[in-house]
N, C-alpha and C positions, 0 to 999 in steps of 0.2 A: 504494500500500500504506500503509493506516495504522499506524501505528509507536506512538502512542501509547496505554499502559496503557489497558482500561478502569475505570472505577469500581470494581468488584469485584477485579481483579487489581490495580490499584494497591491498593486494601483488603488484598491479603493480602501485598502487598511491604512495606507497612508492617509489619503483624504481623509480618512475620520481622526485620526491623530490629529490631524491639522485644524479639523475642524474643533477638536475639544479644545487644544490648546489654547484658541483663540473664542471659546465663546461658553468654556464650563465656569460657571462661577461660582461662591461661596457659599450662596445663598440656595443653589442648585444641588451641589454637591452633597454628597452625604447620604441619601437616601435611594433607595432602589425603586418607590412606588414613584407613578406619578400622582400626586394625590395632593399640589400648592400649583398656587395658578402659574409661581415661576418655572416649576418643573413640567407642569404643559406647556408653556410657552417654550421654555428648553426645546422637547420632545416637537413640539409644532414646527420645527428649525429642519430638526432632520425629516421629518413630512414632506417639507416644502423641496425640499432636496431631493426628493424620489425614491429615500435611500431604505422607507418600512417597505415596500412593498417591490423591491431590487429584485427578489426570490420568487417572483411571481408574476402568471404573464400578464399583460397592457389589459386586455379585456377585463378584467377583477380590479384596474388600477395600479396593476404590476409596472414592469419595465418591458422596454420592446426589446432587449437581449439579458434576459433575467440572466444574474450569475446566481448560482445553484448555491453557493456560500455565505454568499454575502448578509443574510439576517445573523447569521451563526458570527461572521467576523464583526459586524455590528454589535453585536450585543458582547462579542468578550471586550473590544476597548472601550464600551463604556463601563463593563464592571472592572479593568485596569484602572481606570480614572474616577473608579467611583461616583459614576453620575448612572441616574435613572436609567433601566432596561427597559428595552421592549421586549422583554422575553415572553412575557405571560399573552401578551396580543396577539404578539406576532408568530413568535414562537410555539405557542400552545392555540392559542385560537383560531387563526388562520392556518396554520397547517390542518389541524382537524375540521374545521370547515374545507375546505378546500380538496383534502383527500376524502369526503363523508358526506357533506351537504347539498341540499339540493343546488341548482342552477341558480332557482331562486333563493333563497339562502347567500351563496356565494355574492351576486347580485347585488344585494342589499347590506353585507356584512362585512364584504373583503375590501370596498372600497374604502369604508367608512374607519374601518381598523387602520390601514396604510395612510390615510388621511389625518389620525390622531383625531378623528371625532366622537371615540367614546372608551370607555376603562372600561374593566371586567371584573368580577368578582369569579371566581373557581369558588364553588358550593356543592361540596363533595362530604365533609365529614357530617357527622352525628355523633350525638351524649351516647347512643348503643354499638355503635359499629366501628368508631374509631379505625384506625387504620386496614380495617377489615370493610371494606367497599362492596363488596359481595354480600353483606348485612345490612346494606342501609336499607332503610323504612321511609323514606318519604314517598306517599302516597301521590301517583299521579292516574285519575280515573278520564277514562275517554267518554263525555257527553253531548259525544255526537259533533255541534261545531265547535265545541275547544274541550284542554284539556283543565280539569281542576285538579289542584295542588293542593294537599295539605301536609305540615311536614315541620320536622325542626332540623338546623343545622348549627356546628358550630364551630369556632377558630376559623370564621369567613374573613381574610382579613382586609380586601377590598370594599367588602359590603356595603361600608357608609358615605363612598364618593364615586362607586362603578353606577355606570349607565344599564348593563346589563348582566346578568345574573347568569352563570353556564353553569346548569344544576345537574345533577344527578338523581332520579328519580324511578318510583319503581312503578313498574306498569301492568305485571302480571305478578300478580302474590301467588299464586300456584307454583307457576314456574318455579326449578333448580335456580338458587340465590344469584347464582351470576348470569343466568337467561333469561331472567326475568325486569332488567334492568334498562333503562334508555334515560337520552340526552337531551334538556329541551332549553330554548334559551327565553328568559325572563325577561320584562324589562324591568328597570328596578326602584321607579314609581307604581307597581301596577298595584293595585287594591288590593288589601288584603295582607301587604308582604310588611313585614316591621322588623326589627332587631334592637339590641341589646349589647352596647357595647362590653369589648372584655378587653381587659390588659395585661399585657405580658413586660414583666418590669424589670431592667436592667441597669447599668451603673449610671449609664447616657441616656437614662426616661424612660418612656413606657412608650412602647409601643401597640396602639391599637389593633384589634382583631373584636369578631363578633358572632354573636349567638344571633339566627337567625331564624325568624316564624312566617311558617305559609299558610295561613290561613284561610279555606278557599279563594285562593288565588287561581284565575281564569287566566289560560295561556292560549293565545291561536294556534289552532292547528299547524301551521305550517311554521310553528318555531321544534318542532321534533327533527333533531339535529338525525338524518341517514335511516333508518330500517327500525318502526318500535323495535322491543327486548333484546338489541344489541347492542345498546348502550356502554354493555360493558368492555366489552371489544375497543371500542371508542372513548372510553374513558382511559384505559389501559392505552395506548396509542396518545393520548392526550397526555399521560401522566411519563410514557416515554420518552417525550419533547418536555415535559418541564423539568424532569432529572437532567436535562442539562442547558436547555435554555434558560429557566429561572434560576435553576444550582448551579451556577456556574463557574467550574472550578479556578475558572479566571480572579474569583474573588479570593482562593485561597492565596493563589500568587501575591496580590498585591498586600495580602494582610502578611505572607514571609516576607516577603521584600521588604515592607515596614518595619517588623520588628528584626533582619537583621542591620537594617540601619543606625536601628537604636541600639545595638548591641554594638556595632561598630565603636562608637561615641560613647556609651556609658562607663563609666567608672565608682568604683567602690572600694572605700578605702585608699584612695593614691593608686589604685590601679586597674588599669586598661580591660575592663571587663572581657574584651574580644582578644585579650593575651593566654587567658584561661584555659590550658588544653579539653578540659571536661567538655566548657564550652563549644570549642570549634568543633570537637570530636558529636558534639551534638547538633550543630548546627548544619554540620555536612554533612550527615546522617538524613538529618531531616528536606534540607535542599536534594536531596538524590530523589526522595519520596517527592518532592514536590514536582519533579520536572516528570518523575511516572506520573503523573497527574496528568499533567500539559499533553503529554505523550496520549494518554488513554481518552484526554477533550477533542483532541486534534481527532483520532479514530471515529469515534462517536461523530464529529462534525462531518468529515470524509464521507459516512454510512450517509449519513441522513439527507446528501446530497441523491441517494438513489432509493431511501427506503425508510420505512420507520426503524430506528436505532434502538431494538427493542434489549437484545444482551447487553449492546453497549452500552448504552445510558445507564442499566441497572450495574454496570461496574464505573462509571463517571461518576454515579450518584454513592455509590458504597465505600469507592475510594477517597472524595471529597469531604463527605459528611467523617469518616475516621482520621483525614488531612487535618483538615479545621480543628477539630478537638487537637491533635497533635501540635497545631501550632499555637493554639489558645495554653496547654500545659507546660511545655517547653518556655514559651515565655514567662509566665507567672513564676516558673521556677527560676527564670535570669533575672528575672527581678527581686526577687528575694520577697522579704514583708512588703515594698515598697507595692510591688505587681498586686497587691489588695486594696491600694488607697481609691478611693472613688472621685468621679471627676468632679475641681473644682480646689481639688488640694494641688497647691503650689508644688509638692514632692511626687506626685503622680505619674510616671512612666507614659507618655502618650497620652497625656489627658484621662488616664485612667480608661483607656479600651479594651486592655486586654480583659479585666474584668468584666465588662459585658460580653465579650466573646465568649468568655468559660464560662456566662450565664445561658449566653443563648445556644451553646453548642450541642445540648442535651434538646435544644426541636433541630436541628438542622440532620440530626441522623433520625429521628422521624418521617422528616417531611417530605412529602412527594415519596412515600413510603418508604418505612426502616430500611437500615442497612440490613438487617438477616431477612426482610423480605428482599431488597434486592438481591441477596447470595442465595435465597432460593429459587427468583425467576434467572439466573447463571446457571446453579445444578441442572433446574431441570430442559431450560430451554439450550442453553449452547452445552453440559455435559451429558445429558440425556439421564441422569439420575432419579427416581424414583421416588415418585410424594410417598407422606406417611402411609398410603393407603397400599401402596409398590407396585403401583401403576407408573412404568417410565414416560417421559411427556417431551417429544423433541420437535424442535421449528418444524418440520412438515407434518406434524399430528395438530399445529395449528390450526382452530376452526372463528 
């Protein structure tokens, strides 16, 4: 597999360099959602530039010579730079539309995504089913000209600023728990639909997420995202693109690169913290791990220019999510007491980040499903290994 840019796509990784350097600001930076009027406005920049919707053809709003990379090479220098992704839109939304939805569907959605005219909410989990997706209970019943909703979900974490709502829902309760499932899209005034803020609280604030309530909520028929009760097919395929468009190990990079900078430069006691052999012997260690990272994003991007990235992602996202924690430990232990101080103390290593990191690094091997479910969809789909049941399950028994 060749790994290296070509001419063209290195050409347009340049332009986006070029373009952050000169137009990410402080006020931008920081954050991954677009969810402040500066960070649409940020994001409405690269819209105008043609550069969401590059991966896709002119008809949907695409480009007239789509490069097959380019949402993938977009979305890692923005999380090198730490400015707002289009992962979850473009990445997750428009891919599964796009491979799944109708004409009409595409039509109406693809332009408006590439365009930066609406945010999304992913409304996947439930208080019963948690990372078990195959369990969820929100009730979607067919009455003839639309569907009614009712249903709870929760850890939505767009909920309170997306336009619309990519829910997960169950449509046949009879049916085997994952055949009985499908995709519908919401909009996210519609009657009926409320939430509940929730907070997940780390050194650097809280970041919101929410509990959400569908209350016979009325959806039009023709927002049923591909085939009713396969939903789950489609959710799975949706959640394949967000193990590495939204987790993007890009972010692990920039948080080593960070802290070995400060490692470079710190001192303790009269001396040169990066003198340490413990140190370097750890730090080189860990930088080998990092670039199997790169290595294994790159892969996963490569695939996904021909396919859904289904083993690969689930080893981007297994590897990432065990990175992250490795560089979040690693640090606090270069810090010593100090890597505890929280932001706002003058003695604080990095503004006190690394402590939000080693808060928040127990969801990031969660999300977009555990690392041991990812090592289970590896066993079974690229080693051909056998569920609990010993029933073996390999990519062409795919249904």
């Amino acid at each position: 597999m060749e790994f290296d840019l070509s001419l063209e796509e290195a050409g347009f990784r340049d332009e986006v360099k070029a373009f952050l350097e000169a137009e990410l600001t402080e006020e931008v930076r920081g954050g991954m959602f677009v969810d402040t009027p500066a960070r649409v406005a940020f994001v409405d920049k690269l819209a105008a530039k043609g550069w969401l919707g590059m991966g896709f053809p002119e008809k949907y709003g695409g480009s007239k010579k789509p490069i097959a990379l380019a949402q993938f090479i977009l979305n890692v220098e923005l999380e090198l730079a730490h400015a707002p992704i289009v992962g979850k839109n473009v990445g997750v939304i428009a891919n599964t539309i796009f491979h799944n939805g109708s004409e009409e569907m595409k039509d109406e959605f693809l332009p408006k995504v590439f365009k930066n005219e609406c945010q999304w909410a992913l409304s996947y989990t439930e208080p019963q089913a948690g990372t078990d997706l195959a369990a969820l209970q929100c009730k979607c019943e067919d009455k003839g000209d639309h569907w009614l909703v009712n249903g709870t979900k929760r850890f939505i974490t767009s909920a309170h600023f997306a336009d619309y709502h990519w829910v997960a829902v169950r449509t046949d309760p009879d049916a085997q728990k994952h055949k009985g499932v499908s995709i519908i899209i919401m909009d996210a005034d519609a009657e009926g639909l409320t939430y509940t803020p929730q907070w997940c609280v780390g050194s650097t604030g809280a970041e919101r997420t929410n509990e959400v309530f569908y209350d016979n909520v009325k959806v039009p028929k023709n927002r049923l995202v591909g085939e009713i009760n396969k939903g789950f097919i489609y959710l799975m395929q949706a959640l394949d693109y967000e193990r590495f468009a939204i987790i993007s190990f890009a972010a692990r990079v920039r948080r080593f690169n960070k802290v070995a900078e400060w490692v470079k430069e710190a001192e303790f006691g009269g001396k040169k913290l990066s003198d340490d052999p413990a140190i370097r012997s750890k730090f080189a260690t860990l930088a080998t791990r990092v670039e199997i990272g790169t290595m294994l994003e790159k892969m996963c991007i490569c695939v996904a220019a021909e396919r859904v990235p289904n083993t690969e992602a689930a080893m981007n996202k297994a590897w990432a999510s065990t990175i992250g924690t490795e560089i979040a430990n690693l640090a606090l232990d270069a810090m010593g007491p100090y890597g505890y101080l929280w932001d706002g103390s003058e003695h604080a290593p990095l503004e006190g980040e690394m402590v939000d990191q080693y808060l928040m690094h127990g969801h990031s091997r969660v999300a977009a499903a555990g690392v041991d479910t990812s090592k289970t969809i590896i066993a079974r789909r690229l080693l051909g290994l056998p569920d609990p049941l010993g029933k073996p399950f390999l990519p062409n028994q795919a249904k």
